[in-house]
C-alpha positions as CSV (number, residue, x, y, z in Angstrom):
1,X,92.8,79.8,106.1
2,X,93.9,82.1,108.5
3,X,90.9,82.8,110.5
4,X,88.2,81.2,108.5
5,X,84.7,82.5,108.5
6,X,83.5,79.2,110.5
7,X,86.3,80.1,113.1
8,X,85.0,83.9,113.1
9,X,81.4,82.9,114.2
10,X,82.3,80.4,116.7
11,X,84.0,82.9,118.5
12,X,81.2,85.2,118.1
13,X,79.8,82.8,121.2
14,X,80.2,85.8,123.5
15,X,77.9,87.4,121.4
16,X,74.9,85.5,122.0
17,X,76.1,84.4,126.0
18,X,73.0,85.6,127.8
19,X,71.6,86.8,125.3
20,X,67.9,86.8,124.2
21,X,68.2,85.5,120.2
22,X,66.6,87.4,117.6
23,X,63.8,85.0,116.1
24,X,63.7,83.2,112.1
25,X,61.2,85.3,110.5
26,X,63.6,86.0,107.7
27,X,64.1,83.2,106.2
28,X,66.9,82.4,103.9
29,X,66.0,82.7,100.3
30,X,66.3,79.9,98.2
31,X,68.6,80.6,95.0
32,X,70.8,83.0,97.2
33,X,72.5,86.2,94.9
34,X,75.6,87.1,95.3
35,X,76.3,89.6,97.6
36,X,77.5,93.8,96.5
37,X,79.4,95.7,97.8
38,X,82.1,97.0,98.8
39,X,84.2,94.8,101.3
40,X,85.7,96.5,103.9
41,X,82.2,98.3,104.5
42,X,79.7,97.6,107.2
43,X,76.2,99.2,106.3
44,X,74.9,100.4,109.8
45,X,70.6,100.3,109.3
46,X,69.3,102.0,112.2
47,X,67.5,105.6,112.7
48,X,69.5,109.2,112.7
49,X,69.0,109.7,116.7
50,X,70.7,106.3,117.7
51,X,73.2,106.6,114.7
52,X,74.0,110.2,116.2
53,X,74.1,109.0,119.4
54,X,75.9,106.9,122.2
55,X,74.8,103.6,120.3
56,X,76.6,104.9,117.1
57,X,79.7,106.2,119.1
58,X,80.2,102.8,120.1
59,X,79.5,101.4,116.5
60,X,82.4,103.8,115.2
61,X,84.9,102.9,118.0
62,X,84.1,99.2,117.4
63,X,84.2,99.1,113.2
64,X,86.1,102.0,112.4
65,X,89.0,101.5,115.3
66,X,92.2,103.0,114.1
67,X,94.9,100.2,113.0
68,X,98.3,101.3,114.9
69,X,100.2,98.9,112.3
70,X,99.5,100.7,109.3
71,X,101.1,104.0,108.3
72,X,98.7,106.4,108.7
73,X,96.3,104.3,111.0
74,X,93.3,103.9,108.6
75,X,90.2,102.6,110.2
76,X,89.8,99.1,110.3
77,X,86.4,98.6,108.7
78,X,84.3,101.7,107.2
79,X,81.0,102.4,108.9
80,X,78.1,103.3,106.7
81,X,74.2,104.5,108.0
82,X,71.6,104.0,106.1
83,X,67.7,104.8,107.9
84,X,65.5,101.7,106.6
85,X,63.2,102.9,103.9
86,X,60.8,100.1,102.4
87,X,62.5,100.5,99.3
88,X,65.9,100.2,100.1
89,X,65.2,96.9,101.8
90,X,65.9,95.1,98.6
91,X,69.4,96.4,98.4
92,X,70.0,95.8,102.0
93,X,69.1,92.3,101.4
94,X,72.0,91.8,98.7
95,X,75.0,94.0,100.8
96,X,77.9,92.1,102.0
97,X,78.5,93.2,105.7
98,X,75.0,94.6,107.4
99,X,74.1,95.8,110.7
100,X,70.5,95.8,112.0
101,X,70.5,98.1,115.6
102,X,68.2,100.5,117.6
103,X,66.7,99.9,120.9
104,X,64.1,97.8,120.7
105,X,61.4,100.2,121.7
106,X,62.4,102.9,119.1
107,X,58.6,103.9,117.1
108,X,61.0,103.7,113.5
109,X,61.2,101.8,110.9
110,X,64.1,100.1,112.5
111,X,62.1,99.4,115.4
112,X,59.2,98.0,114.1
113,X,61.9,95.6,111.9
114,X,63.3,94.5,115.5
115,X,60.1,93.9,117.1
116,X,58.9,92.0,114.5
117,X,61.7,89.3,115.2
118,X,61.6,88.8,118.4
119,X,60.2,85.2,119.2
120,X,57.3,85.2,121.4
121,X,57.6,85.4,124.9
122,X,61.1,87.3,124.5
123,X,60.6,90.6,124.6
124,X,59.8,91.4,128.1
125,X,63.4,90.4,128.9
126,X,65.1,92.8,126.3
127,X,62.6,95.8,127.6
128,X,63.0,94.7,131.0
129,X,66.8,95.2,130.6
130,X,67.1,91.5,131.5
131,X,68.8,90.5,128.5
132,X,70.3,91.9,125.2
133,X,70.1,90.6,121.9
134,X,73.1,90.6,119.1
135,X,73.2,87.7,116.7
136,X,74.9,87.0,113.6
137,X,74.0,85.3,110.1
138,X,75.4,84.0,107.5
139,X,74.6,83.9,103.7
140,X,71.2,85.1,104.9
141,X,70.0,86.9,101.8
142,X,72.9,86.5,99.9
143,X,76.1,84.3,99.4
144,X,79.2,85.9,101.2
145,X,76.8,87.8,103.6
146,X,77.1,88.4,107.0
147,X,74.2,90.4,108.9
148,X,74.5,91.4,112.8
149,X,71.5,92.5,114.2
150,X,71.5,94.4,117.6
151,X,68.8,95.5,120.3
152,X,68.5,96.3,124.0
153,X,66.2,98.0,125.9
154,X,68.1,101.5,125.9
155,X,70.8,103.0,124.1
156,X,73.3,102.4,127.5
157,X,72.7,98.8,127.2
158,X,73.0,98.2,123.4
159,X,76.1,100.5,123.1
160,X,77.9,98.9,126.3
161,X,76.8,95.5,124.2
162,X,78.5,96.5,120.8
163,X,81.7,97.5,123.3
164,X,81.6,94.3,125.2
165,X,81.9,92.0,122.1
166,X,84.2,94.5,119.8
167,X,86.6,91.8,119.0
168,X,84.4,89.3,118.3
169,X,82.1,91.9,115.9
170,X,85.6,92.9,114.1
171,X,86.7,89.7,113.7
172,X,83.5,88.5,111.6
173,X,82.9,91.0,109.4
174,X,86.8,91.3,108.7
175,X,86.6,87.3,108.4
176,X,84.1,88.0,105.3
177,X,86.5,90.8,103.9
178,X,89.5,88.1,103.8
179,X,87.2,85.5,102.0
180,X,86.1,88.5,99.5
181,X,89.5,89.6,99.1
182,X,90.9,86.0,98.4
183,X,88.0,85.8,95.9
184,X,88.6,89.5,94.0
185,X,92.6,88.5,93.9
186,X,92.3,85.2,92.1
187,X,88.8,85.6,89.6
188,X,91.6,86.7,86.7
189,X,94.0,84.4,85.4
190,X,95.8,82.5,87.8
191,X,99.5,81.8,87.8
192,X,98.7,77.9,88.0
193,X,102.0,77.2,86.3
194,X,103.9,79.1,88.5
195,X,102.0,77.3,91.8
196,X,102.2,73.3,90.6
197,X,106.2,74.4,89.6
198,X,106.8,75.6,93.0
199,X,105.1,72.6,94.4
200,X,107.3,70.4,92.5
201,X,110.2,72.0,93.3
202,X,109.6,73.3,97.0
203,X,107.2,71.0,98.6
204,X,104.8,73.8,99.2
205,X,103.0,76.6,97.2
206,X,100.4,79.6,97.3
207,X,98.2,80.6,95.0
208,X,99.9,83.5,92.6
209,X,98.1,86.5,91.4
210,X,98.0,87.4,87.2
211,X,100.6,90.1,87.6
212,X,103.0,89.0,89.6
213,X,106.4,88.0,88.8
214,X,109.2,86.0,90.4
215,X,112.1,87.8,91.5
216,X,114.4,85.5,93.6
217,X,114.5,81.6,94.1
218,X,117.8,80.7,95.5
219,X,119.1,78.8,98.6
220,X,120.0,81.6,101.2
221,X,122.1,81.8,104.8
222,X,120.3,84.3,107.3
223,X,120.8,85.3,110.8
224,X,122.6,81.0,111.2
225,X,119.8,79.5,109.1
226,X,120.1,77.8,106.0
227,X,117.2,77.3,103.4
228,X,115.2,78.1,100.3
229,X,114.0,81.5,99.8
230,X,111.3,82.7,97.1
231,X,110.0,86.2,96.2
232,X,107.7,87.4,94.1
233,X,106.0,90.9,93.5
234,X,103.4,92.9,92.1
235,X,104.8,96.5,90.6
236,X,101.9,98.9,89.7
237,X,102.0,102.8,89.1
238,X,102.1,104.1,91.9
239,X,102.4,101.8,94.7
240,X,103.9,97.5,95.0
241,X,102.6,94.6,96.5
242,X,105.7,92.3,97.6
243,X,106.2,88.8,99.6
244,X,108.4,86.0,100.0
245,X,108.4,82.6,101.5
246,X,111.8,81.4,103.4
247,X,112.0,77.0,104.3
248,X,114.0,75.8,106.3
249,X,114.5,72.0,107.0
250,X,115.3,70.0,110.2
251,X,113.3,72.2,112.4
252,X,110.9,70.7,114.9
253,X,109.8,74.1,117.2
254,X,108.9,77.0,116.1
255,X,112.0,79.9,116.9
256,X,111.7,82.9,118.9
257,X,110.0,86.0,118.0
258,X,113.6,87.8,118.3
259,X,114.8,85.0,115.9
260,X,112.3,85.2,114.0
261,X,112.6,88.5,113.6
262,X,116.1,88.7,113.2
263,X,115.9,86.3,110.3
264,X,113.5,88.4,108.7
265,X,115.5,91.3,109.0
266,X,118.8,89.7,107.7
267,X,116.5,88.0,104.6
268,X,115.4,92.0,103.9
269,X,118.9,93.2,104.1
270,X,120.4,91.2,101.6
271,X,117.5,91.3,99.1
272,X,115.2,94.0,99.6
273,X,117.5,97.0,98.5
274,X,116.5,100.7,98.2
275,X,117.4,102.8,95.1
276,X,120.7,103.6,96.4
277,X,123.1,101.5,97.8
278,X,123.0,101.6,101.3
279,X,119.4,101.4,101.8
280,X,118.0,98.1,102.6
281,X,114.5,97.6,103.8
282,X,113.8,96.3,108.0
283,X,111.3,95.9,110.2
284,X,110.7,98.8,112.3
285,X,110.5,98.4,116.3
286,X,110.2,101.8,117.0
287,X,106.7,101.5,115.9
288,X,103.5,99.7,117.1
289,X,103.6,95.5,116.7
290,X,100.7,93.5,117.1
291,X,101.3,89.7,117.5
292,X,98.5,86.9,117.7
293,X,98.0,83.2,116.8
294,X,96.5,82.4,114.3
295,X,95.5,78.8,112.1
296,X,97.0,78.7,108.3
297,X,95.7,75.3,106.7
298,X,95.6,73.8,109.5
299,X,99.1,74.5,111.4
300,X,99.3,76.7,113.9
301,X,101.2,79.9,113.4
302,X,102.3,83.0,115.1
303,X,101.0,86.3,113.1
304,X,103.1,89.5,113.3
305,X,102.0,93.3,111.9
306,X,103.6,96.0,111.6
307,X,105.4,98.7,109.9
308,X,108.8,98.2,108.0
309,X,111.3,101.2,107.2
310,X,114.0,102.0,104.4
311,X,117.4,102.4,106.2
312,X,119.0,105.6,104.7
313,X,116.1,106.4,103.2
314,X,112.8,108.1,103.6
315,X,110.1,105.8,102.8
316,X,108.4,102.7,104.7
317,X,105.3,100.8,105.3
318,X,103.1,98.2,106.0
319,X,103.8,94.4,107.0
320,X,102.4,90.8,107.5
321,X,104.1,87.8,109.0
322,X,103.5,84.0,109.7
323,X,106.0,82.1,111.2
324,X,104.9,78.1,111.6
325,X,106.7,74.4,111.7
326,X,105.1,71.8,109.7
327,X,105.6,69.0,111.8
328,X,104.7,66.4,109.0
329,X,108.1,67.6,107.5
330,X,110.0,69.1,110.3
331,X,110.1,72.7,108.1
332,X,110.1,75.8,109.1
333,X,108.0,78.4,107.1
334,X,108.1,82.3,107.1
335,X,106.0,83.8,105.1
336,X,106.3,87.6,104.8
337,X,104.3,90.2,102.7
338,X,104.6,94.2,102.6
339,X,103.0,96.8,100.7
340,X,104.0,100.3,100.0
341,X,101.8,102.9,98.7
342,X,102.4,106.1,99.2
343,X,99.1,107.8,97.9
344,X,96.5,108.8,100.3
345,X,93.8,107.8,97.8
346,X,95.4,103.7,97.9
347,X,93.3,101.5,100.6
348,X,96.5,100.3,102.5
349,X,94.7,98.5,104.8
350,X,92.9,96.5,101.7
351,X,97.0,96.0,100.2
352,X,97.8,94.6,103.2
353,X,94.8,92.2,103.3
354,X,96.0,90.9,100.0
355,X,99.1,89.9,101.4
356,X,97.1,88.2,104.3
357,X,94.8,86.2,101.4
358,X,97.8,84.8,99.8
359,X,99.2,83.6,103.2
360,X,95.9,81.6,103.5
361,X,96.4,79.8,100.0
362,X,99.5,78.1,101.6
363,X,99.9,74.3,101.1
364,X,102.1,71.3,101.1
365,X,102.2,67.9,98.9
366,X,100.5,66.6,101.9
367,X,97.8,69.1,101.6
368,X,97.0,68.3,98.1
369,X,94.5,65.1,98.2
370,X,92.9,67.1,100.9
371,X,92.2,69.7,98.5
372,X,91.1,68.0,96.1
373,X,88.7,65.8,98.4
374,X,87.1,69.1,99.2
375,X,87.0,70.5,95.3
């Protein structure tokens, strides 16, 4: 997995660093549901003045932060408020992505929620301003859950808290988004020929979504580098879905980033042509890149997003890359996905996860009796 859900919360640590922890009074129920709702969505349950206010600023700047890597900068998670109502609770109980915040002396609903879980002895530090409290839980209510709940003794404190541990708040609730995602892709039928061919024939695989279809498989030269490359893509009305896997062997370090990136471009240039003949599809500097490290199965790789172009012609959009050596086989792996979808009404940023899940079903012969330890 890319950033599993485990990895997420343990770096969620700055969270809970100094931090007075909410108590247990809601227990886990036994015979969990299964979560609603949408992914991408984080239900805000708080009251209309701290929603409205600097707490809920900070709440929108954290969840709903622009994404400079995709075409039109769609927020990265969608904020939702909802007051707490007694009768609501119940639905609450079964959302996906939740988050519990107010100051802890607010005289709401919300407030009296907060107070009521704060272990004895506790709560003079969080009104004294001595501490803040933001923990997270998992599967609390429901499986594929995650619930974030947030206090401090005035809105100042709690919204420079929810600013303070932005990338740690992002990264769990889009942690559970990738796990949904990976789940929605693959609940209809699954290509499972397709996958135990390709580990036959390549060494490696990923898991391959009902609808799409193979488009090249051939041994390729790019940019000085010699291997297999595969494609496959997913046409729908309106918009395409479309990634490829290039392995090289004999490699024991990862390349560059410029080689890297030249490769890519030289892999696009010969086989992801436009409608007319001089158009050819690269990756576009010009425009923001974000790069991190990230874990896929295991090996460490080197993430890349950002925004690809048409040359000689007007259209573009949307990339994913992981670059990684698996040193049990000295290979190098690229995998690259891109979406296009030109709609306003299309979720890009939920396209572009799917390229992300498929990245995470990546695995190698040697993978396999690990895999089927776990099953």
């Amino acid at each position: 997995m890319i950033r599993p859900l485990t990895l997420a919360l343990a770096g969620l640590a700055a969270l809970t660093a100094s931090a007075t922890l909410l108590g247990c009074s809601d227990q886990p129920l036994v015979g969990l549901p299964t979560a609603t709702g949408p992914a991408p969505e984080v239900l805000v349950v708080s009251d209309s003045t701290t929603w409205n206010g600097i707490v809920g600023d900070a709440v929108r700047e954290v969840i709903a932060q622009p994404i400079p890597t995709l075409p039109n900068q769609q927020a990265f998670l969608r904020p939702r408020f909802q007051q707490l109502e007694p009768n609501l609770l119940a639905t609450i109980r079964k959302t996906k992505n939740v988050l519990f915040i107010a100051p802890i002396d607010v005289e709401t609903p919300i407030g009296d929620y907060l107070r009521a879980r704060i272990p004895e002895g506790q709560q003079d530090a969080l009104t004294s301003g001595r501490s803040v409290a933001v923990t997270v839980r998992e599967d609390l209510w429901a499986n594929g859950q995650v619930v974030v709940t947030a206090t401090a003794a005035t809105d100042t404190l709690l919204a420079q808290a929810i600013l303070d541990r932005a990338d740690s708040l992002r990264s769990v609730y889009d942690a559970n988004a990738l796990e949904w995602t990976l789940t929605n892709m693959f609940d209809r039928a699954q290509q499972t020929e397709i996958e135990a061919e390709l580990m036959a024939t390549n060494g490696w695989t990923v898991n391959i979504q009902h609808d799409y279809l193979k488009v090249q498989d051939t041994t390729v030269t790019a940019d000085g580098r010699t291997g297999e490359f595969v494609r496959f893509r997913r046409v729908v009305p309106e918009t395409w879905r479309d990634f490829f896997v290039f392995a090289q062997d004999g490699v024991s370090e990862l390349p560059s980033t410029a080689e890297i990136d030249a490769l890519t471009d030289d892999l696009l240039a010969t086989f992801a042509r436009g409608e007319i003949d001089s158009s050819f599809v690269q990756l576009d500097p010009r425009r923001p890149v974000r790069r991190d490290t990230v874990q896929i199965n295991g090996r460490t790789a080197r993430e890349t997003r950002g925004l690809w172009r048409m040359v000689n012609y007007p259209m573009g959009g949307a990339y994913i890359r992981y670059a990684f050596v698996d040193e049990a086989t000295d290979r190098l792996f690229v995998y690259y996905g891109m979406v296009f979808s030109p709609v306003p009404r299309y979720d890009k940023r939920e396209f572009l996860r799917q390229m992300e899940a498929i990245a995470t079903t990546f695995r190698t012969q040697a993978d396999e009796p690990q895999a089927a330890a776990a099953g």
